[in-house]
N, C-alpha and C positions, 0 to 999 in steps of 0.2 A: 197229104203226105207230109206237110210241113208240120200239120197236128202231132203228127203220128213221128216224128224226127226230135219234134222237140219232148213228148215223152219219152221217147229212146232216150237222148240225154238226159232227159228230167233222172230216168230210173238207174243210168249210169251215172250220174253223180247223185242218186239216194245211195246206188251200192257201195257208191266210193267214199261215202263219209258212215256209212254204217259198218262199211270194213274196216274204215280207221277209226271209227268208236270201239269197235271190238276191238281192236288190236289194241288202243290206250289200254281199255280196261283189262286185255289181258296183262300186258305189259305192267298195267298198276298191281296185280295179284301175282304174277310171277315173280318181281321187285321185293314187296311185302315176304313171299313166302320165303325166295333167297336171305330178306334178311333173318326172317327167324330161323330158317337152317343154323342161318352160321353164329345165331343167339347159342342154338342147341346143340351144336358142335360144340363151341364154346366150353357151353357150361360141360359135354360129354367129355372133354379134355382134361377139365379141374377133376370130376368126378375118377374117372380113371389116374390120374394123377395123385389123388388122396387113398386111391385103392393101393397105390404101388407103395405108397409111405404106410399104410396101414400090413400091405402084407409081411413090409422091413420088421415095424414092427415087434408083429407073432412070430415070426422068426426068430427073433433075437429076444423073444420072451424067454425059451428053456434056459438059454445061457446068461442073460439077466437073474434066472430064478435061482440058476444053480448059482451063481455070483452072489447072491444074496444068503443062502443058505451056507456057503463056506464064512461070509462075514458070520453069521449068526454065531456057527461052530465056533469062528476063531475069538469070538466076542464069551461066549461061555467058558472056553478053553480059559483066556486069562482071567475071569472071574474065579474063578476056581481056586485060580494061585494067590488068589487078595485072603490072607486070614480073617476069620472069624473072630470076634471078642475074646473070648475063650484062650484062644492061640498069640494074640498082640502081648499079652504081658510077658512071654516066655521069648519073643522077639528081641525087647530090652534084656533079658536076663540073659542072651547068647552075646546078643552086642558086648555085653561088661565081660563076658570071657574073652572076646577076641580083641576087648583094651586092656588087658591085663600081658598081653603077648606084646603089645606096643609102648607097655608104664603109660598109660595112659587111667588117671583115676578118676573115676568117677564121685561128683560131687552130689550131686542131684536131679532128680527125673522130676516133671510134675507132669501131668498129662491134662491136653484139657481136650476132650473128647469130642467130635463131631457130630452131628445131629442126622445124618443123612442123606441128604445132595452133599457130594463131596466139593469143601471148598464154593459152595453157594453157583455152583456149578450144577447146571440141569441136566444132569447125568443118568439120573432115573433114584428114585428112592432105597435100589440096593447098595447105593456105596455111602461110607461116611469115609471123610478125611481127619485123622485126628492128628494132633500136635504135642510133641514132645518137647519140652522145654528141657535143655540138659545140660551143666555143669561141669566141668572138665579140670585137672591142672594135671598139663601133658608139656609139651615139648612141640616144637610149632612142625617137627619133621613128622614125629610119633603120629601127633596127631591125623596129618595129612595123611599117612599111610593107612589109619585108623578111617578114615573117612573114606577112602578110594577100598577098600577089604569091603565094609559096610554094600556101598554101592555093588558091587558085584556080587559079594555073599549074601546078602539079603536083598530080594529083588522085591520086595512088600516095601523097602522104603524109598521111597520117590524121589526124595529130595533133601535138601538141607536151606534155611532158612535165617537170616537171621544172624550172620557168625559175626563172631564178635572176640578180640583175641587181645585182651589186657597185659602186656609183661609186668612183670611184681615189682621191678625195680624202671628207675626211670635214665636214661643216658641210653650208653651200649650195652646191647642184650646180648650174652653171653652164648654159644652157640647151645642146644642143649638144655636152654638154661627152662623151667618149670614158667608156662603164661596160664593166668586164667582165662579161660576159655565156656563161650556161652554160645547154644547152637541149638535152632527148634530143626528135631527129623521131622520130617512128613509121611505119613503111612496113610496108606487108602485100606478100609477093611472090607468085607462083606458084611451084609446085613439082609441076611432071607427074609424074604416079605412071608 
């Protein structure tokens, strides 16, 4: 009976350490699998997370496109109003009418033409910036008003450059009194590819 007692316990402490090898080992594979769960959660969360920024996105793609396609139009629209070669020299010839309403005389124009990037300016190959170099003996009020008419009345010319405003006599200028006057307009034109 004592034989037979002590394999009773022999087989109760086999089942007692076989039960706790099993459970280690389960415990090591349940550990292991919870961690990669929540590897996979994980990475399940960024994935879903990149879906929600991607559907913003396509969403806001039509109104993106359509944004884009009003810049195009409004980007053609004022192409349109930049003259052509053709049209630039009739520009100057309106200007010398509307300094004739100010005594403003004109001395001389030289033009020195632009090549295509307007102003070395990466604009695209349809614009040239060209430079008017122009001569003047006006009256420093005339003149201004002639300057500020231009700007408004001709919206082809951009800008003014360069002024430069000489009185003929030296001391006190006389209100009125005739300055040489030197001033490059700036005109952007079109140029059809």
């Amino acid at each position: 009976m004592a034989a037979m007692e002590w394999t009773e316990k022999r087989k109760m402490l086999a089942t007692a350490v076989v039960g706790l090898l099993i459970n280690a080992v389960l415990g090591y594979f349940l550990y292991a699998a919870r961690q990669d769960f929540q590897a996979k959660e994980l990475a399940h969360q960024g994935l879903r997370k990149k879906i929600q920024e991607l559907e913003a996105v396509v969403k806001d793609g039509p109104a993106r496109k359509l944004e884009l396609d009003n810049l195009k139009l409004e980007c053609a629209t004022k192409e349109k109003m930049l003259p052509e070669e053709n049209q630039v020299g009739k520009l100057i010839e309106d200007v010398s009418t509307v300094a004739k309403k100010y005594k403003c005389i004109n001395k001389s124009v030289d033009i020195v033409k632009g090549m295509g990037n307007a102003g070395g300016i990466a604009v695209g190959q349809n614009y040239a910036s060209d430079r008017w170099r122009t001569r003047w003996e006006a009256d420093f009020f005339g003149f201004a008003q002639l300057m500020n008419e231009m700007e408004e009345r001709f919206p082809r010319f951009v800008g003014f450059e360069n002024l430069t405003i000489t009185p003929k006599s030296s001391g006190m200028v006389a209100s009125g009194e005739k300055h040489d006057i030197t001033v490059d307009v700036v005109t952007y034109r079109y140029v059809p590819k």
